[in-house]
C-alpha positions as CSV (number, residue, x, y, z in Angstrom):
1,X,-17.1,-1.3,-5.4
2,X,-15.0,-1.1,-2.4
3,X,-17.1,0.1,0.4
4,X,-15.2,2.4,3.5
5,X,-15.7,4.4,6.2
6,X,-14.9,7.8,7.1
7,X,-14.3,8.7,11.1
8,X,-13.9,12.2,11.5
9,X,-14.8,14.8,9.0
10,X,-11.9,17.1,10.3
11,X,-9.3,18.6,7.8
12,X,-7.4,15.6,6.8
13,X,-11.0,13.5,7.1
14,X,-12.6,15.5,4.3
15,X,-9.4,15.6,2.3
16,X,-9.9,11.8,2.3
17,X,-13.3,11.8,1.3
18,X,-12.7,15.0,-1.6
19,X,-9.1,12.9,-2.6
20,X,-11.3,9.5,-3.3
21,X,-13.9,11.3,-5.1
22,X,-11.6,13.6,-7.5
23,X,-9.2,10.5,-7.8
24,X,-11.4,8.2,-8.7
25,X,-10.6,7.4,-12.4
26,X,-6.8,7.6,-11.1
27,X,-7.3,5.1,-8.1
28,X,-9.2,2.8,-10.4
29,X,-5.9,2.0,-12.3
30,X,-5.2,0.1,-9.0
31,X,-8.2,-0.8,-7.8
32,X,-10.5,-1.7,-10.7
33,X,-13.7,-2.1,-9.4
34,X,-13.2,1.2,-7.6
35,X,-13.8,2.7,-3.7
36,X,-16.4,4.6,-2.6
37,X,-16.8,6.3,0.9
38,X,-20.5,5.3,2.1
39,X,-20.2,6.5,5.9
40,X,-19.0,9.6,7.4
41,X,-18.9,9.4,11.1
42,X,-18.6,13.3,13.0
43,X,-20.8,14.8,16.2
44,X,-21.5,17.3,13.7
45,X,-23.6,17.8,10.5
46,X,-22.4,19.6,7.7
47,X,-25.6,20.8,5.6
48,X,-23.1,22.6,3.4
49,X,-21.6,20.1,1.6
50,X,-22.4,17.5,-1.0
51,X,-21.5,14.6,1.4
52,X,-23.8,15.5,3.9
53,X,-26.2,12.9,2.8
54,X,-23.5,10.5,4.1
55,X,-22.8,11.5,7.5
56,X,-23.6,9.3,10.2
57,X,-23.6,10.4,14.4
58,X,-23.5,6.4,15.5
59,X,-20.7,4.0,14.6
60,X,-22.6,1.1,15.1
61,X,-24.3,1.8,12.0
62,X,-20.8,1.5,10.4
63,X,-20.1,-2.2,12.5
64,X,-23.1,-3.0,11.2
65,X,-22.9,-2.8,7.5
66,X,-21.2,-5.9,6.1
67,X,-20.1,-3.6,2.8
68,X,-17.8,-1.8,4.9
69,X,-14.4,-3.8,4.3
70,X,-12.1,-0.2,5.3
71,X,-12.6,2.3,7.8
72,X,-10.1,5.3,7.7
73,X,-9.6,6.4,11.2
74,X,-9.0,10.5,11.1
75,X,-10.6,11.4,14.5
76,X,-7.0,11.9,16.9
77,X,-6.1,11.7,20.0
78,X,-6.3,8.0,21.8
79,X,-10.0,7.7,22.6
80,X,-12.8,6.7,21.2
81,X,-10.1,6.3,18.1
82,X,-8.6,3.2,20.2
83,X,-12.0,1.6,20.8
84,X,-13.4,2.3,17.3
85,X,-10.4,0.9,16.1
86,X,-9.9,-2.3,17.8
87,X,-13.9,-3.3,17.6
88,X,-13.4,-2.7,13.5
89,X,-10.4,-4.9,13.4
90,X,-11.7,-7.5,15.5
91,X,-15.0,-7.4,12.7
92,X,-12.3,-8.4,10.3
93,X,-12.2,-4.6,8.9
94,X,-9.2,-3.0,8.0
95,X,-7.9,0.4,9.5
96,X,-6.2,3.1,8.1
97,X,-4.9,5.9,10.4
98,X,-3.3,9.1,10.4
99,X,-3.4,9.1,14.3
100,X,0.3,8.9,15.5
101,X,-0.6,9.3,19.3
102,X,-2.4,6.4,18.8
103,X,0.0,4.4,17.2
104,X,2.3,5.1,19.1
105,X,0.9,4.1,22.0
106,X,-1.1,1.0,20.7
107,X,0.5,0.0,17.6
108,X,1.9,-3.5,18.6
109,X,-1.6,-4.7,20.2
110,X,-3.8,-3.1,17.3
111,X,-1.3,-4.8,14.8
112,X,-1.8,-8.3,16.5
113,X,-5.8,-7.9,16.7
114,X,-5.6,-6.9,12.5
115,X,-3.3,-10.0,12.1
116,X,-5.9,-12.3,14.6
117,X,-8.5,-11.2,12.1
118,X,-7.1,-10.9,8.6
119,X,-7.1,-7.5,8.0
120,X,-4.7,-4.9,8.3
121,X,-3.9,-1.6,10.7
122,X,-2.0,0.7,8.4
123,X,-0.7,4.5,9.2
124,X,1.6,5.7,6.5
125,X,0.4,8.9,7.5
126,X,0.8,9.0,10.9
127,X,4.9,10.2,10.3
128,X,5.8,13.0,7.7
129,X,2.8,13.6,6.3
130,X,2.7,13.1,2.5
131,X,5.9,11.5,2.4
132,X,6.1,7.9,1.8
133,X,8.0,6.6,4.6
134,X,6.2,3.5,6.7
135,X,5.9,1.5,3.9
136,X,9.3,1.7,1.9
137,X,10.7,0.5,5.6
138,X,8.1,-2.0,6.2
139,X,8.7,-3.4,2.4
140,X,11.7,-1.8,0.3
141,X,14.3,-1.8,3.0
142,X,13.6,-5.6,5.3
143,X,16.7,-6.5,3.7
144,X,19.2,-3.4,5.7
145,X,19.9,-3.7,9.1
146,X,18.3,-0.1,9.3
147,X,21.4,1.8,12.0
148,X,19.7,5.4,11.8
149,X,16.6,7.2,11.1
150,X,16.3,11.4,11.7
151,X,15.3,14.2,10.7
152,X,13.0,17.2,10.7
153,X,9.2,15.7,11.4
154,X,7.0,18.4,12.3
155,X,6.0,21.0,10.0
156,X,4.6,23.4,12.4
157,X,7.8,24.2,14.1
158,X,9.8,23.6,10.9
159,X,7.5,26.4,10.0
160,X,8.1,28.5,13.3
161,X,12.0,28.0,12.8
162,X,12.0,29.2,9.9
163,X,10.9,32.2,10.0
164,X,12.4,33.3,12.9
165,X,15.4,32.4,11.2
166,X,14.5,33.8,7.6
167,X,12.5,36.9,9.3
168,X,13.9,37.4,12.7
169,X,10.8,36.8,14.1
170,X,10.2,35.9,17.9
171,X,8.8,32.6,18.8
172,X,6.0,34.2,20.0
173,X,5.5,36.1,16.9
174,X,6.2,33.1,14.8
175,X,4.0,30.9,16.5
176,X,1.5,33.2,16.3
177,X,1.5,33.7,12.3
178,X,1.5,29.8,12.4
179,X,-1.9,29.9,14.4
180,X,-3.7,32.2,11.9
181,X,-2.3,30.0,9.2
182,X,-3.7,26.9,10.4
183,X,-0.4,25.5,10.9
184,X,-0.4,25.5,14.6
185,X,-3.3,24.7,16.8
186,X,-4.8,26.8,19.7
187,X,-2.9,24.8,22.1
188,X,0.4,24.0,20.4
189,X,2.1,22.6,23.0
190,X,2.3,18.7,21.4
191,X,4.2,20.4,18.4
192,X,6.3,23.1,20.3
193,X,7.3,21.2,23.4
194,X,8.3,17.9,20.9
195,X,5.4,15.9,21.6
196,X,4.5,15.1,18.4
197,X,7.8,14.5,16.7
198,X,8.6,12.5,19.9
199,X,5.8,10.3,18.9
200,X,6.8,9.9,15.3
201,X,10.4,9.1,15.9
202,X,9.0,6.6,18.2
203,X,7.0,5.0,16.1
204,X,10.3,4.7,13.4
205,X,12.3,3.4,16.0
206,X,10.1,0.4,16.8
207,X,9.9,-0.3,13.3
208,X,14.0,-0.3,12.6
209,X,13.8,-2.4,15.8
210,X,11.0,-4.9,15.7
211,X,10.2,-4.1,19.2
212,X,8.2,-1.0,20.8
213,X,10.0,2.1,21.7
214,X,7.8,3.9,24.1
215,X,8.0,7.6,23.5
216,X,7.1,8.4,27.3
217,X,10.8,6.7,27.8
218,X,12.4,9.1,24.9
219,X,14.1,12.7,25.9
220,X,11.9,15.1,24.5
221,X,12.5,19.1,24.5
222,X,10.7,21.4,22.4
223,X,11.7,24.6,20.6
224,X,9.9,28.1,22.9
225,X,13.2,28.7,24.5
226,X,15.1,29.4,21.3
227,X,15.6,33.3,20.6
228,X,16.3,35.4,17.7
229,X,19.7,35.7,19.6
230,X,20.3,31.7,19.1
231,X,19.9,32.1,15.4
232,X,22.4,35.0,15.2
233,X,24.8,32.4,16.7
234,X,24.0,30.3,14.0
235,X,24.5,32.3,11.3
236,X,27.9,33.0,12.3
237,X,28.5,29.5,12.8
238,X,26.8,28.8,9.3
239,X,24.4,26.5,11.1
240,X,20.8,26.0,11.1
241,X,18.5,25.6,14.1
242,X,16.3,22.3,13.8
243,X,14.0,20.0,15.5
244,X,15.1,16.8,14.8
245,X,14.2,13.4,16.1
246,X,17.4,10.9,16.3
247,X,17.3,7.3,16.6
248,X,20.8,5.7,16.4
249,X,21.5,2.0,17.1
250,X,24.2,1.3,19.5
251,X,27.0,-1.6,18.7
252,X,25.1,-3.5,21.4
253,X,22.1,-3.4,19.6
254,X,20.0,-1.2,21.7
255,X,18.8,2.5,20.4
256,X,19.6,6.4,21.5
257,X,16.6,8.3,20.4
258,X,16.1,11.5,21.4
259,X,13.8,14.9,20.2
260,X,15.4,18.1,20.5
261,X,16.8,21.2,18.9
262,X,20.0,20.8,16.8
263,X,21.9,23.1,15.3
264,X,22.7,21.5,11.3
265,X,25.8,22.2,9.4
266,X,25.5,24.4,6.2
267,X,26.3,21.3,3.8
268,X,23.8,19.1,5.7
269,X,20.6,18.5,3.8
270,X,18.2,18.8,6.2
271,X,19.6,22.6,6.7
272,X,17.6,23.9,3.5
273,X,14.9,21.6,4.8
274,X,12.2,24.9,5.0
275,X,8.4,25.9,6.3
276,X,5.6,23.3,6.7
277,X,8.3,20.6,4.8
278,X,9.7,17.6,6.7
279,X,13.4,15.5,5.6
280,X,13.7,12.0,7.3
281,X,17.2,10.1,6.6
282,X,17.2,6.6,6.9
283,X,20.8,4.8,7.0
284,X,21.0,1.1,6.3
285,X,24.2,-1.0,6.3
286,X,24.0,-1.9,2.5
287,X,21.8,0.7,1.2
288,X,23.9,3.7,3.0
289,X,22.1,7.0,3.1
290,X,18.3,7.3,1.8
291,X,16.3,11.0,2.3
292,X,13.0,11.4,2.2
293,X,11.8,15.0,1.7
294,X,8.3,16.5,1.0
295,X,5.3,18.4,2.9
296,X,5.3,17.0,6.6
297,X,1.1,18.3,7.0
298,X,-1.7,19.7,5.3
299,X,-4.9,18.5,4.3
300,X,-4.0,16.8,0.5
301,X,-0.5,15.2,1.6
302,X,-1.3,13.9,4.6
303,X,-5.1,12.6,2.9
304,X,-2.6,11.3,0.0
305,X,-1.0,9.3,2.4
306,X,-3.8,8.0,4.2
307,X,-6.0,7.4,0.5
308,X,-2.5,5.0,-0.3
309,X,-3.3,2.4,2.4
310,X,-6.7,2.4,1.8
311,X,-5.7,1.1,-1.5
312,X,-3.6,-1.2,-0.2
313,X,-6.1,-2.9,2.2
314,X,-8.7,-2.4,-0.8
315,X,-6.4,-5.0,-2.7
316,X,-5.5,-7.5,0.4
317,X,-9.4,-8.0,1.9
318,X,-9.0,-11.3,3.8
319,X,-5.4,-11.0,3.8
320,X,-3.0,-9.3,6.8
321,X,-0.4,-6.9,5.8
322,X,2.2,-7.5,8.2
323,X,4.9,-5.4,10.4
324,X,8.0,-6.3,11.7
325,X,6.9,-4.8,15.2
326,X,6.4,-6.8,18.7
327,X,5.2,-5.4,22.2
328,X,8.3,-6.8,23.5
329,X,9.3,-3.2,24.9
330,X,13.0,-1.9,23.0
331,X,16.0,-1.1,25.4
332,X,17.1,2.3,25.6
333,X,20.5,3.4,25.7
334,X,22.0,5.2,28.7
335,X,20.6,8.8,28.0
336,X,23.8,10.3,30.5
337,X,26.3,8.4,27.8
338,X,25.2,9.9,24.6
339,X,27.8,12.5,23.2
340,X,27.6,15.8,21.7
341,X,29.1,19.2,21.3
342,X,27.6,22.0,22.5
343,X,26.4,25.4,21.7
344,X,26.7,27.6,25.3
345,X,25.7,30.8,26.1
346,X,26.9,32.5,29.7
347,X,27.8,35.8,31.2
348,X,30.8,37.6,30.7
349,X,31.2,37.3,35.0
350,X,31.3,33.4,34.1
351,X,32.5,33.3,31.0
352,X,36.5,32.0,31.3
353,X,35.4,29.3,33.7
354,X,32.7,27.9,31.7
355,X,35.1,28.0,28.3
356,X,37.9,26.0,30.4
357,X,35.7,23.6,32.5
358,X,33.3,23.2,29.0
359,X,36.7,22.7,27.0
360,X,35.2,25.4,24.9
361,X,36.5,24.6,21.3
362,X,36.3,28.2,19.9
363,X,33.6,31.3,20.6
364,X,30.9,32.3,19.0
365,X,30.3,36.1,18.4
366,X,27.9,38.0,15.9
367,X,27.1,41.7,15.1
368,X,24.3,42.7,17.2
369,X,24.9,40.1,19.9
370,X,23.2,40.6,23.5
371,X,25.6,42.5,25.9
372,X,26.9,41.4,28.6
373,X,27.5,37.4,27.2
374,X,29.5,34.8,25.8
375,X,29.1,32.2,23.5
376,X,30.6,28.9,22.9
377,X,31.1,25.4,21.6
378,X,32.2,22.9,23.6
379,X,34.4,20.0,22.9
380,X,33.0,16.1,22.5
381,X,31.3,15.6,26.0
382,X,28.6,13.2,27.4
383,X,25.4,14.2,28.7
384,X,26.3,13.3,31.8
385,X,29.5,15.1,31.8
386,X,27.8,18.2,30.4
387,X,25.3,18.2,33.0
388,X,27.7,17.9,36.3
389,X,30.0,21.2,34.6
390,X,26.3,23.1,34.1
391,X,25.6,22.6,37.7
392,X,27.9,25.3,39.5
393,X,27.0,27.6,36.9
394,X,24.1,30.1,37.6
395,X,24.3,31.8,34.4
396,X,23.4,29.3,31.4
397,X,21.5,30.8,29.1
398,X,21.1,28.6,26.3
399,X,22.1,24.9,25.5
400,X,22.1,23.5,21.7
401,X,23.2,20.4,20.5
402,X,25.4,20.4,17.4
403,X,24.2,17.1,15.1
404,X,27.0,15.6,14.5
405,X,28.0,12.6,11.6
């Protein structure tokens, strides 16, 4: 019997532990001898349920226990997950995570400690969710020279979107609804303000690269200034508002990655991508264009997703799964010399100078559109273009990017 550890018995830590224990007869198909969870680590006790009798307050009693050969890292945020982690992998014990801030911000050195020590750091789950995503790019695809990799990765403001879009919802009324769903957390501002899918394209764009992308260097903006207004636009543009993260390599090899609002063409697939689901397309030079689509959170997809590389280091004790993924830190792009076309709204007062000095393609107009206000796209433009015409105007009310092919 393979013997593992639990840190945190939060949603997606007891999703682990229930997954393991209804899966059991299913998992031993892969792993014969089977993998039982013998330590629960939480500040907390939990005299209501059946695995109470394995939870643990001290993680030395964990470091301690030569059975433990996996620990599955669920706690979040940077510390003590960073120094639980590294002191297991140093021990020779393998790591499975769902913890994208750390990984994003530690992956490469964590990965060199697991390699040091013959075990493995694994965090299929720490992008999309359920979907399986890490390790078809770390194994099915190290034959493409991966170009692109975006889409929708956070299923809370997937969620938010669409129902502002579906429902006419505010943002603050979505977000809201989101809260009492669980979707959203009390402070939401890593999935509203981008954070999170900042990290998590991040993380994707060090692994197309080899190298680390930091996502403190990537432009991040979040989705609480869209309005019900915004998606009226879109409608009558046939367009879908989305929070996408881009990563796109340049011809001189380095990356554009960027988190932001997009507004997505009806024919696009990612514009039926709906609620708590996330789509991720992946473009390689041979393979062309892959999409990966499924449930982004939740305690059973994302559990799924961590329970897979448990299985994976359950099979490979003594051995290192590797990653192609250096701390030699990736070279960004220009930020000013990406280009887009843009979605504009100004006032009527400023209106016929912003279409001409914006080389407004055509105007935007719905029934029930705010008074008083124009609406736009712009032709092809950089960001640094964009930005010196929006400077002498006082009257910007709202700036989209179109995602273009």
């Amino acid at each position: 019997m393979i013997q593992m550890a639990v840190l945190g018995f939060g949603t997606v830590g007891g999703g682990v532990v229930e997954l393991i224990d209804r899966n059991q007869e299913v998992i031993r198909k892969t792993v014969p001898q089977g993998i039982h969870v013998k330590y629960i680590l939480d500040l907390r006790d939990f005299p209501d349920s059946p695995y109470n009798d394995r939870v643990t307050h001290d993680y030395q009693d964990i470091l301690d226990d030569e059975e433990i050969t996996v620990i599955c890292e669920t706690m979040g945020g940077k510390e003590p997950a960073y120094t639980f982690t590294k002191k297991a992998l140093e021990r020779g014990i393998s790591v499975c995570t769902s913890n994208k801030e750390l990984v994003a911000a530690h992956g490469p050195e964590l990965l060199q400690v697991a390699k040091a020590n013959n075990c493995s750091y694994l965090f299929e789950a720490s992008v999309g969710g359920g979907i399986p995503l890490i390790r078809p790019i770390n194994a099915c695809l190290t034959q493409e020279d991966i170009t692109e990799v975006f889409g929708i990765l956070n299923g809370t403001t997937n969620y938010i979107l669409t129902r502002m879009e579906k429902n006419g919802l505010s943002f603050e009324e979505a977000l809201k609804e989101a809260q009492q769903k669980g979707y959203a957390e009390r402070n939401p501002e890593a999935d509203v303000e981008g954070h999170d899918a900042c990290r998590k394209i991040a993380i994707l764009s060090s692994l197309i690269s080899g190298k680390t992308v930091r996502y403190e260097d990537i432009p991040c903006e979040g989705i609480s200034r869209i309005t019900t207004a915004d998606f009226g636009y879109a409608r009558a543009m046939k367009m879908a508002i989305k929070l996408l993260g881009v990563s796109r390599k340049s011809q001189d090899g380095s990356l554009s990655v960027r988190t932001a609002p997009f507004l997505v063409r009806e024919d696009h697939p990612l514009h039926s991508v709906q609620g708590v689901f996330n789509g991720v397309f992946v473009h390689g030079n041979m393979v062309d264009d892959l999409m990966f689509y499924g449930r982004g959170a939740g305690k059973f997809p994302t559990a799924s997703a961590v329970v897979s590389d448990v299985m994976e280091c359950a099979k490979n004790i003594g051995r290192n799964i590797s990653f192609n993924w250096s701390d030699e830190i990736m070279t960004l792009s220009d930020k000013a010399e990406d280009s887009y076309r843009y979605f504009v709204r100004v006032d009527d007062s400023e209106a016929a100078v912003a279409a001409y000095t914006f080389k407004a393609a055509n105007k935007v107009s719905f029934e029930g559109a705010p008074d008083g206000e124009t609406a736009f796209v712009t032709a092809n433009m950089t960001e640094k273009e964009f930005a010196e015409i929006a400077k002498s105007f006082k009257t910007i009310k709202q700036c989209i990017r179109l995602l273009q092919d």
